[in-house]
Predicted model as a PDB file, atoms N, CA, C, CB and O in Angstrom, pLDDT in the B-factor column:
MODEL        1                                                                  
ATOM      1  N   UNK A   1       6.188  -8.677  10.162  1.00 52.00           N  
ATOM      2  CA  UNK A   1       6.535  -8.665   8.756  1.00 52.00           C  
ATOM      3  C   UNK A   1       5.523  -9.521   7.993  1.00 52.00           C  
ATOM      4  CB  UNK A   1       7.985  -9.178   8.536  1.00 52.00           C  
ATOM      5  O   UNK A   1       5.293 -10.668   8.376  1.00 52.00           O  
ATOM      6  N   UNK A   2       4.851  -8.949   6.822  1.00 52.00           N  
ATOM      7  CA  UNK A   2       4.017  -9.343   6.460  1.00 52.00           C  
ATOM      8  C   UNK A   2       4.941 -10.329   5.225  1.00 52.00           C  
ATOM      9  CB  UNK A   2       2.968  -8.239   6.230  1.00 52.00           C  
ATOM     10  O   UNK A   2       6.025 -10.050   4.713  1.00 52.00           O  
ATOM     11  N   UNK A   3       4.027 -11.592   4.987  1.00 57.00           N  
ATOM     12  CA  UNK A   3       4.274 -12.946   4.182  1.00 57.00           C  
ATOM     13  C   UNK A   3       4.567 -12.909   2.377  1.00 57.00           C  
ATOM     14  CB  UNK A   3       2.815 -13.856   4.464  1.00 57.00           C  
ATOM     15  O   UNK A   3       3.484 -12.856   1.794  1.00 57.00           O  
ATOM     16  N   UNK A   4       5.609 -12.925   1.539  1.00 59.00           N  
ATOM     17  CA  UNK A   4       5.127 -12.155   0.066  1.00 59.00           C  
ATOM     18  C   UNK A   4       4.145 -13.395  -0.485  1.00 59.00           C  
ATOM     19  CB  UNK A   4       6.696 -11.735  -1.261  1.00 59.00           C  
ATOM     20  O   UNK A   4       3.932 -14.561  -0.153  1.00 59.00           O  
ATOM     21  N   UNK A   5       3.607 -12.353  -1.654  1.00 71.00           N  
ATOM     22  CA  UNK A   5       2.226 -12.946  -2.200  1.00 71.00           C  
ATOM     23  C   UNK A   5       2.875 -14.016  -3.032  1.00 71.00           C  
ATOM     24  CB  UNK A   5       1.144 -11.829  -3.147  1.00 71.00           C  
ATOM     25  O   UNK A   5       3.898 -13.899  -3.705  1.00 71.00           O  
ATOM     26  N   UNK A   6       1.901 -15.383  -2.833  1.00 80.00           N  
ATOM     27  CA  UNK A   6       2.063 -15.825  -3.717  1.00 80.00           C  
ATOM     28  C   UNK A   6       1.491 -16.271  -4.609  1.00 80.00           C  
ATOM     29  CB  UNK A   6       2.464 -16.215  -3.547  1.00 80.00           C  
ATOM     30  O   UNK A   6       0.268 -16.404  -4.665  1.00 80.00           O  
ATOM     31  N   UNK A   7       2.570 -16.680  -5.751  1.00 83.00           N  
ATOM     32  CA  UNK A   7       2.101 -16.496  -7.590  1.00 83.00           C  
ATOM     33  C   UNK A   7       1.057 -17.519  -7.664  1.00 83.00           C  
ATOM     34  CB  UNK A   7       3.504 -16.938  -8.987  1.00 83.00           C  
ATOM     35  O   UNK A   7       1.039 -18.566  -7.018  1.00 83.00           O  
ATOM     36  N   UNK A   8      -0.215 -16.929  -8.907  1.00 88.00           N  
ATOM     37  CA  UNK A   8      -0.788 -17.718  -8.764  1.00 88.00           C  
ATOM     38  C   UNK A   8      -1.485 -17.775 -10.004  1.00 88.00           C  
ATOM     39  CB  UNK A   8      -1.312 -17.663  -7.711  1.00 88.00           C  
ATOM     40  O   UNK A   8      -2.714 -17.782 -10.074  1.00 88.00           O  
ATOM     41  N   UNK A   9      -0.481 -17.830 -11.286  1.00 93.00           N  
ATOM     42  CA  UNK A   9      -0.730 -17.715 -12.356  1.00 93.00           C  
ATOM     43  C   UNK A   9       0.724 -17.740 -13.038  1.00 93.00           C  
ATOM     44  CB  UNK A   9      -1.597 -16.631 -12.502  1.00 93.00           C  
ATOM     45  O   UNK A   9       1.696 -17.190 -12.520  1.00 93.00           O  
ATOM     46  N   UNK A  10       0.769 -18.459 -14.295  1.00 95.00           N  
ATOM     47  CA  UNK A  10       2.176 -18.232 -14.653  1.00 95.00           C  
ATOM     48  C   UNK A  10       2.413 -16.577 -15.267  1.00 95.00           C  
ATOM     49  CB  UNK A  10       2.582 -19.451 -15.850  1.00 95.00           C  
ATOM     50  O   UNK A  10       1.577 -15.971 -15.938  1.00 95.00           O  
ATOM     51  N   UNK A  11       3.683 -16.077 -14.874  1.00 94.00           N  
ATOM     52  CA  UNK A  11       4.037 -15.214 -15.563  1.00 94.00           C  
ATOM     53  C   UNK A  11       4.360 -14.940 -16.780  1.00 94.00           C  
ATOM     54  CB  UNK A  11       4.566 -14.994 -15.190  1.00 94.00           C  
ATOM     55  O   UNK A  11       4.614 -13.780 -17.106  1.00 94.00           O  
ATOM     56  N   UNK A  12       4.405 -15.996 -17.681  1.00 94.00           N  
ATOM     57  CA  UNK A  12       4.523 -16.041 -19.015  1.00 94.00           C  
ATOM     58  C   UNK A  12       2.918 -16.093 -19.966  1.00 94.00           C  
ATOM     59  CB  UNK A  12       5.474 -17.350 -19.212  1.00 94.00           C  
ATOM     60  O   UNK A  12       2.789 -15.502 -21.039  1.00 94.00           O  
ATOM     61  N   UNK A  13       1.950 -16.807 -19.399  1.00 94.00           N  
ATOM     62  CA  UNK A  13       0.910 -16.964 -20.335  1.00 94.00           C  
ATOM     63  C   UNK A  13      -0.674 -16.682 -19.258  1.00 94.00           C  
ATOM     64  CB  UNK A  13       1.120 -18.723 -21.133  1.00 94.00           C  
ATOM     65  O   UNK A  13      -1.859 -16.847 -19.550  1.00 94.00           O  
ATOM     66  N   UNK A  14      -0.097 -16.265 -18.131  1.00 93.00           N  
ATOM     67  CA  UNK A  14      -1.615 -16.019 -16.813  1.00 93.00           C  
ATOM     68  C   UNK A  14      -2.273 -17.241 -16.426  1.00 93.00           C  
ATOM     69  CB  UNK A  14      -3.116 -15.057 -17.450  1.00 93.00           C  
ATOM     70  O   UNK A  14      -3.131 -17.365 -15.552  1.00 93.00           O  
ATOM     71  N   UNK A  15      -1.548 -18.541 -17.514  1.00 93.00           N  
ATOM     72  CA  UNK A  15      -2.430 -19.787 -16.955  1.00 93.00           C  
ATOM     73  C   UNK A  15      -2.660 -20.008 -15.335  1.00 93.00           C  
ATOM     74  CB  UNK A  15      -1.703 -21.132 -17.461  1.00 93.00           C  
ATOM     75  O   UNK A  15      -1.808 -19.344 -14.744  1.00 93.00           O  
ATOM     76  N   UNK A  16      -3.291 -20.525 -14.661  1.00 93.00           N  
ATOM     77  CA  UNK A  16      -3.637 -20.946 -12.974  1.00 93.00           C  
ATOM     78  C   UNK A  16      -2.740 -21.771 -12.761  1.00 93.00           C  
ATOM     79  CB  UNK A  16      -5.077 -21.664 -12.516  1.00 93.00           C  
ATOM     80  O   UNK A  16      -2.382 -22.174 -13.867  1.00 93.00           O  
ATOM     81  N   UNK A  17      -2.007 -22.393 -11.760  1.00 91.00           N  
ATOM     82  CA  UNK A  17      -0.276 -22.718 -11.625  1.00 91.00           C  
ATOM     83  C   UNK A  17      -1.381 -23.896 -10.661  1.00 91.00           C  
ATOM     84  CB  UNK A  17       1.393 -21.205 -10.672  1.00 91.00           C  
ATOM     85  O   UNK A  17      -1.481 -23.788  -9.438  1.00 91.00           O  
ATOM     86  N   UNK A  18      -2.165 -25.019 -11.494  1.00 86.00           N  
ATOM     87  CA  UNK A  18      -2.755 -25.392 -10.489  1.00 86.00           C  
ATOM     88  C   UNK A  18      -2.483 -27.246 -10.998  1.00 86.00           C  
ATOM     89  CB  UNK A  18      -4.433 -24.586 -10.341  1.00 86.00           C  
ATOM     90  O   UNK A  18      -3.049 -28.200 -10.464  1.00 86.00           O  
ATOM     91  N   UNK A  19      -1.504 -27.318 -12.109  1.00 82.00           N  
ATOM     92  CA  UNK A  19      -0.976 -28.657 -12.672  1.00 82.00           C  
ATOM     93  C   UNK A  19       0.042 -29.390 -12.186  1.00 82.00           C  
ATOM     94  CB  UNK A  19      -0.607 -28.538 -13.824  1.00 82.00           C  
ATOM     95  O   UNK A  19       0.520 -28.691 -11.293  1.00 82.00           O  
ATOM     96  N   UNK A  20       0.623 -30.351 -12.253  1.00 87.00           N  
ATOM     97  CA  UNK A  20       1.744 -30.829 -11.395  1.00 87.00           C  
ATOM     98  C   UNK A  20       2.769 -30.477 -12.784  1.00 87.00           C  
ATOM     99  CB  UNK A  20       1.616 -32.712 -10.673  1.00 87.00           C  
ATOM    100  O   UNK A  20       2.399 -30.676 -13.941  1.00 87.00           O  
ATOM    101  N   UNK A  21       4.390 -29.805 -12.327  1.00 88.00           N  
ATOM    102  CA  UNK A  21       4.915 -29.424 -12.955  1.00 88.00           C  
ATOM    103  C   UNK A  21       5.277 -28.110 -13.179  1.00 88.00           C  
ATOM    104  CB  UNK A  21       4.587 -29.855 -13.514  1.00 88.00           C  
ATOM    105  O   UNK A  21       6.276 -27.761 -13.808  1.00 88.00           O  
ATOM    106  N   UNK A  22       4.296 -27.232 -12.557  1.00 93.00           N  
ATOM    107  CA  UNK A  22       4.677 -26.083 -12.492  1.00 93.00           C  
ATOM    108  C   UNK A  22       5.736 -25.470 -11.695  1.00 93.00           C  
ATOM    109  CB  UNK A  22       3.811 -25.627 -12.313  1.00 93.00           C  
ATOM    110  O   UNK A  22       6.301 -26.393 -11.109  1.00 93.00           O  
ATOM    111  N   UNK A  23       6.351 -24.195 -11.350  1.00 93.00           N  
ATOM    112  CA  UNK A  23       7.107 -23.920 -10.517  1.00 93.00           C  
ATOM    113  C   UNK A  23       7.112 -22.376 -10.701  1.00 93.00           C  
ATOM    114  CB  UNK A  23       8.312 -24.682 -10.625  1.00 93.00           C  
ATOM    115  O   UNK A  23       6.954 -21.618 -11.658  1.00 93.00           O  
ATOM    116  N   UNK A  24       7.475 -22.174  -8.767  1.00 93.00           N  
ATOM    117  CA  UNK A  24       7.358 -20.923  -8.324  1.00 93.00           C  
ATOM    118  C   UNK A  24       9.141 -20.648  -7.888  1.00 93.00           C  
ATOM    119  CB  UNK A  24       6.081 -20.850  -6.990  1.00 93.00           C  
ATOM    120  O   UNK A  24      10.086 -21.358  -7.544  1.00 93.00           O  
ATOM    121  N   UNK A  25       8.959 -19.577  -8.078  1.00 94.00           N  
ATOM    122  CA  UNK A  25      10.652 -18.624  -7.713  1.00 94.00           C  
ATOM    123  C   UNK A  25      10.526 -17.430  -7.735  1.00 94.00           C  
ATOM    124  CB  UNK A  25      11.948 -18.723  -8.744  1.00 94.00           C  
ATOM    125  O   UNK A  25       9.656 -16.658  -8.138  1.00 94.00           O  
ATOM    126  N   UNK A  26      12.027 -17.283  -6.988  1.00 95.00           N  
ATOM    127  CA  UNK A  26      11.296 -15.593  -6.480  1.00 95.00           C  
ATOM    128  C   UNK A  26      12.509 -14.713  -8.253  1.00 95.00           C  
ATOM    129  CB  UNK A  26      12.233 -14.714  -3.664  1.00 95.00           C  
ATOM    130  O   UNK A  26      13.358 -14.989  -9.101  1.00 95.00           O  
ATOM    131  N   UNK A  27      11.819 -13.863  -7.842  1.00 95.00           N  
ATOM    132  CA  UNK A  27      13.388 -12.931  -9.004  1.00 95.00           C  
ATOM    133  C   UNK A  27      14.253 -12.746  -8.792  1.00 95.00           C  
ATOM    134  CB  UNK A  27      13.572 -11.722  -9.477  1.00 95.00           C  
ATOM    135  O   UNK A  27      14.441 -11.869  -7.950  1.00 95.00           O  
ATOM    136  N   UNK A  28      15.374 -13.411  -9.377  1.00 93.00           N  
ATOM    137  CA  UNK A  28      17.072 -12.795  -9.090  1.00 93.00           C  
ATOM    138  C   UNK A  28      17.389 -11.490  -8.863  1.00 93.00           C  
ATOM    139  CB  UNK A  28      18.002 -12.980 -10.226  1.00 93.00           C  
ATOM    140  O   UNK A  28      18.462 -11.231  -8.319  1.00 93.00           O  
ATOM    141  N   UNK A  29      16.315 -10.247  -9.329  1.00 95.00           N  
ATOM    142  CA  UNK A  29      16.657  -9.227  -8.666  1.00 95.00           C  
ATOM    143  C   UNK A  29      16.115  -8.617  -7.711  1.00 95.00           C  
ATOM    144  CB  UNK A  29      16.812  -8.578  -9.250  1.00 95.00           C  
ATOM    145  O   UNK A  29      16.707  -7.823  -6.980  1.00 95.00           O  
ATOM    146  N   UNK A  30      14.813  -8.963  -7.617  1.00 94.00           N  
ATOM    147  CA  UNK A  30      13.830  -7.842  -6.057  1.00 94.00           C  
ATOM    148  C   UNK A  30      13.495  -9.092  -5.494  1.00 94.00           C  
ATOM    149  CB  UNK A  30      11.950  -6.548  -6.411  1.00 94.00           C  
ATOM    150  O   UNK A  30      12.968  -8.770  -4.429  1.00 94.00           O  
ATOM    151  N   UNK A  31      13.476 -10.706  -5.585  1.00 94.00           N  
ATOM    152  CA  UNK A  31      13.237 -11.558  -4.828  1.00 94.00           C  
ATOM    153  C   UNK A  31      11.521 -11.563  -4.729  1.00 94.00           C  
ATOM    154  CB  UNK A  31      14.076 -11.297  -3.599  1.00 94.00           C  
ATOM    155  O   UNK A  31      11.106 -12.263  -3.806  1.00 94.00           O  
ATOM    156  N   UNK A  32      10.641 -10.993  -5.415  1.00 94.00           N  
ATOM    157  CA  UNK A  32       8.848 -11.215  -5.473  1.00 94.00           C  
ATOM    158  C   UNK A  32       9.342 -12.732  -6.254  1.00 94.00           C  
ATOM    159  CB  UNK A  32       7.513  -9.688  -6.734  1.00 94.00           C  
ATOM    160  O   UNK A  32      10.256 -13.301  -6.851  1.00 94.00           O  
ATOM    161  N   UNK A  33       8.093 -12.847  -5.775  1.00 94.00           N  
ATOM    162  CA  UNK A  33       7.903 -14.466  -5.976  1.00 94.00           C  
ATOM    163  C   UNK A  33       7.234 -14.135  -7.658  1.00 94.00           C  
ATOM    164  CB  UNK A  33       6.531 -15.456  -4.514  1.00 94.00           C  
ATOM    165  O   UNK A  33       6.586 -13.115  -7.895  1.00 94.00           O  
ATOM    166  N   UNK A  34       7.553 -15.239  -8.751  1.00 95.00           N  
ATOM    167  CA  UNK A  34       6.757 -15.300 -10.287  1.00 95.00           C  
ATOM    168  C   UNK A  34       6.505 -16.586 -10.071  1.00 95.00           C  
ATOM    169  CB  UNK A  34       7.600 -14.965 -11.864  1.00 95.00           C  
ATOM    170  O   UNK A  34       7.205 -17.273  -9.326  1.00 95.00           O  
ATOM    171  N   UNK A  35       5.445 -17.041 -10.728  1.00 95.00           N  
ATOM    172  CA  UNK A  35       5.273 -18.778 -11.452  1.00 95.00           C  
ATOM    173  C   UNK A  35       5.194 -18.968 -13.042  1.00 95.00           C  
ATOM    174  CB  UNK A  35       3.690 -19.536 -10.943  1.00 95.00           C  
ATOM    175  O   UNK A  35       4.896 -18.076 -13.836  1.00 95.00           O  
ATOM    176  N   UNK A  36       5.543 -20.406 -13.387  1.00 95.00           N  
ATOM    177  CA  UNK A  36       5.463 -20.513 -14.437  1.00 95.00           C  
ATOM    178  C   UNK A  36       4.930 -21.697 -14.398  1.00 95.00           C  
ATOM    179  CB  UNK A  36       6.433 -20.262 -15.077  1.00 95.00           C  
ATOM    180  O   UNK A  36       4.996 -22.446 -13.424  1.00 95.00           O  
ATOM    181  N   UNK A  37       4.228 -22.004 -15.716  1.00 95.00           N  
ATOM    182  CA  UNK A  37       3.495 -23.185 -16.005  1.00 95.00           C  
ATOM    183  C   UNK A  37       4.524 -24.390 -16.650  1.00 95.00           C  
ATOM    184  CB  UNK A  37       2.282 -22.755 -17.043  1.00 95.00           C  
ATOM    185  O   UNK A  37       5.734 -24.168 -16.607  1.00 95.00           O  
ATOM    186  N   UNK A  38       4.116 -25.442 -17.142  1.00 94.00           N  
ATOM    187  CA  UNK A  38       5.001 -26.313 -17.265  1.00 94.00           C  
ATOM    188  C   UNK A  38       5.262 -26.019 -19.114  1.00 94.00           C  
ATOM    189  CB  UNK A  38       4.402 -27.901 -16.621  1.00 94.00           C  
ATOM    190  O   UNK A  38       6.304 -26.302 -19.704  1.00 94.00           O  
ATOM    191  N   UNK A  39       4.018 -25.391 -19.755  1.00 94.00           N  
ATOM    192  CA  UNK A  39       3.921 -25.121 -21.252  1.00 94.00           C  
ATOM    193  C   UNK A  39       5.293 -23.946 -21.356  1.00 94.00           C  
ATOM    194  CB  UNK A  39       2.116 -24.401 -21.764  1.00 94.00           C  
ATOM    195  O   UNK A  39       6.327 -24.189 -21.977  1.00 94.00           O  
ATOM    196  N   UNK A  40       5.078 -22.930 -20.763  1.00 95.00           N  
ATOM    197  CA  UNK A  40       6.013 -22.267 -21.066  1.00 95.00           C  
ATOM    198  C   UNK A  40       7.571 -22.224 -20.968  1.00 95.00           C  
ATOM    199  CB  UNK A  40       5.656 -21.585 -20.712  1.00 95.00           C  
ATOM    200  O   UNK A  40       8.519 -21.775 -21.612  1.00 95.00           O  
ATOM    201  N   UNK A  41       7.287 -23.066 -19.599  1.00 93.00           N  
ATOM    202  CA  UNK A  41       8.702 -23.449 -19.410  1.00 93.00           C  
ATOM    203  C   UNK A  41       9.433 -24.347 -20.369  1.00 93.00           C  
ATOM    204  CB  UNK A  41       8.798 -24.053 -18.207  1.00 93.00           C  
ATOM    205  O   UNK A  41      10.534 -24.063 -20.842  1.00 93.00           O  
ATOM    206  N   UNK A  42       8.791 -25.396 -20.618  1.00 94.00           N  
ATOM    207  CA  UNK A  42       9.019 -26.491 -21.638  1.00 94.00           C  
ATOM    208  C   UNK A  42       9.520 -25.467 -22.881  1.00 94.00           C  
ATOM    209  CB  UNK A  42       7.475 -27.534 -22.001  1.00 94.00           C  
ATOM    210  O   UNK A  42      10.293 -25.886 -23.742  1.00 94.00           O  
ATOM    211  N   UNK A  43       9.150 -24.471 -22.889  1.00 95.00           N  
ATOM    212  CA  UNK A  43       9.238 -23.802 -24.999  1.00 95.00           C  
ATOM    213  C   UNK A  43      10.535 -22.296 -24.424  1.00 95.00           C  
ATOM    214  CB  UNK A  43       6.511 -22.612 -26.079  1.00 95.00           C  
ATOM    215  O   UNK A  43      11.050 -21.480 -25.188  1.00 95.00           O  
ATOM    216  N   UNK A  44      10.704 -22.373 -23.101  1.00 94.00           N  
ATOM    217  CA  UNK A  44      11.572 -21.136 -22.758  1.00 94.00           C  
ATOM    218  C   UNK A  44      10.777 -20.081 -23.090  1.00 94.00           C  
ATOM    219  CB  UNK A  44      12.945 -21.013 -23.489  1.00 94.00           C  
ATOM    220  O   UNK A  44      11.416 -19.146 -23.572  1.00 94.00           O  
ATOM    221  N   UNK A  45       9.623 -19.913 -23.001  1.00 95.00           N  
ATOM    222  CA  UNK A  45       8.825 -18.665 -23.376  1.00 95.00           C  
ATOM    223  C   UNK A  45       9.149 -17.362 -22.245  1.00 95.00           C  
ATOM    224  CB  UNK A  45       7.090 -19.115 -23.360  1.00 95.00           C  
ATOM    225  O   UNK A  45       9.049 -17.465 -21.022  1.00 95.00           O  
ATOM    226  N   UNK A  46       9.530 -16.218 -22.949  1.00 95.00           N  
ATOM    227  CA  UNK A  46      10.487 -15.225 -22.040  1.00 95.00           C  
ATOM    228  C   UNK A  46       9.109 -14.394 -20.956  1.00 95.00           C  
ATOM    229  CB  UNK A  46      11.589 -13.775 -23.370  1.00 95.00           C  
ATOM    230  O   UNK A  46       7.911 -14.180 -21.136  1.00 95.00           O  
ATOM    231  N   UNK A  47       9.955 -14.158 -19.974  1.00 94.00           N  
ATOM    232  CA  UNK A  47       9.025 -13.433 -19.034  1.00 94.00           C  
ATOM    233  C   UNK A  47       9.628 -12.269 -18.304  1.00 94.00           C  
ATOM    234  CB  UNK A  47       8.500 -14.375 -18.010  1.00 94.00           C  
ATOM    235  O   UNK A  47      10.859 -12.251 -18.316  1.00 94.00           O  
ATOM    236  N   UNK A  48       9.259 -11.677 -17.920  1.00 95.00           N  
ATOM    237  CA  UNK A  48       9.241  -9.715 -17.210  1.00 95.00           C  
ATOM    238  C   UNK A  48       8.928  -9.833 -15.379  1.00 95.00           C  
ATOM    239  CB  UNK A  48       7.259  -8.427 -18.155  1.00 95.00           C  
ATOM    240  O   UNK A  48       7.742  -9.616 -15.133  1.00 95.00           O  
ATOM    241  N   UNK A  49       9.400  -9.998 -14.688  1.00 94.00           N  
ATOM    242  CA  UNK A  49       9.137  -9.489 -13.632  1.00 94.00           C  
ATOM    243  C   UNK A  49       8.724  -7.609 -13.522  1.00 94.00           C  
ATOM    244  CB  UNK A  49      10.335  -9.980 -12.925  1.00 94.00           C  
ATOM    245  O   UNK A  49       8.928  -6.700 -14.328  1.00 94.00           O  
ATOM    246  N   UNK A  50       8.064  -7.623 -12.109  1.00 93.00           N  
ATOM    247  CA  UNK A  50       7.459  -6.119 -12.212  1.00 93.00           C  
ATOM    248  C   UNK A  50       8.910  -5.266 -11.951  1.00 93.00           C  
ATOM    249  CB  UNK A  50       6.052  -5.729 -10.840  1.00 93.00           C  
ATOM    250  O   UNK A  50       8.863  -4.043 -12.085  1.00 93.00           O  
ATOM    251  N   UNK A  51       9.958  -5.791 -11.649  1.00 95.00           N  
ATOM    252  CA  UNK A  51      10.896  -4.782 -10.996  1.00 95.00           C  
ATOM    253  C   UNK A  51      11.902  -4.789 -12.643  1.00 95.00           C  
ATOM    254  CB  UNK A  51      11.850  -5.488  -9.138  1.00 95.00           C  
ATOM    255  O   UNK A  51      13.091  -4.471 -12.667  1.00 95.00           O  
ATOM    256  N   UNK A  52      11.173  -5.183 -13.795  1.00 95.00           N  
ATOM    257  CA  UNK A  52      12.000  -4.984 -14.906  1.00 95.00           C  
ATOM    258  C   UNK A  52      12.673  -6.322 -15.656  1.00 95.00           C  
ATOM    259  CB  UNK A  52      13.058  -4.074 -14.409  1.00 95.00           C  
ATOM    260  O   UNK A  52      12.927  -6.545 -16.839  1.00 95.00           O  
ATOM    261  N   UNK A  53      12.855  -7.141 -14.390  1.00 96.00           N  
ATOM    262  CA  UNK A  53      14.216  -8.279 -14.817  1.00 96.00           C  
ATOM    263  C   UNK A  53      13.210  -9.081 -16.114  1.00 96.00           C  
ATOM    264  CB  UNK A  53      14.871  -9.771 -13.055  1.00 96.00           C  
ATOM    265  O   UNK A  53      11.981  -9.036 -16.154  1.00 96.00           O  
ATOM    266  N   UNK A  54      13.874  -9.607 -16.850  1.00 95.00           N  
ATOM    267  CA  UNK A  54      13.892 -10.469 -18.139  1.00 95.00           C  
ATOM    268  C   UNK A  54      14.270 -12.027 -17.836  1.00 95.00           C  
ATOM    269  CB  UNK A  54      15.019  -9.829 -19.209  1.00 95.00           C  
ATOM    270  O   UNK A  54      15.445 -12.192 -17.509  1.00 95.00           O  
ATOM    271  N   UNK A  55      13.815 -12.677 -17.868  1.00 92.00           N  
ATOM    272  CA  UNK A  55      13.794 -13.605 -18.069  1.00 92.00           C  
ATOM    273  C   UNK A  55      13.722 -15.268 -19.104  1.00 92.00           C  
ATOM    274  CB  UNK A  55      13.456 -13.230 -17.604  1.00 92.00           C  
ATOM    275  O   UNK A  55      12.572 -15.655 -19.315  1.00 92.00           O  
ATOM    276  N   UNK A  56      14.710 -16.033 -19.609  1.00 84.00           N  
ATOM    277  CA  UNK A  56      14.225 -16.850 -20.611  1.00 84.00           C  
ATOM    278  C   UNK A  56      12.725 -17.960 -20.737  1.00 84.00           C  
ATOM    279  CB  UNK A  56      15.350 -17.554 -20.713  1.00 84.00           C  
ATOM    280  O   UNK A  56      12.514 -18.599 -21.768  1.00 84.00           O  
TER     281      UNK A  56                                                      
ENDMDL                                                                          
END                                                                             
């Protein structure tokens, strides 16, 4: 079984997930891994996983 990819850019703004503060999780609905940066998270800036789900 091959390993899922991981994020390596936030899903909200493409920044590089390479700051302290950031954070990775998978999606509440298909479980792929997203990241987010600490900017977006901080402002709730909304995000899309590929399998559809929405996110704040």
């Amino acid at each position: 079984m091959s390993k899922p990819k991981k994020a390596e850019g936030c899903i909200s703004c493409g920044v590089k997930l390479v700051e302290p503060g950031f954070a990775r999780f998978p999606c509440p609905n298909c479980g792929e891994e997203m990241g987010r940066c600490v900017k977006c998270r901080k402002q709730s800036n909304p995000y899309r996983c590929k399998c559809g789900f929405v996110g704040p």
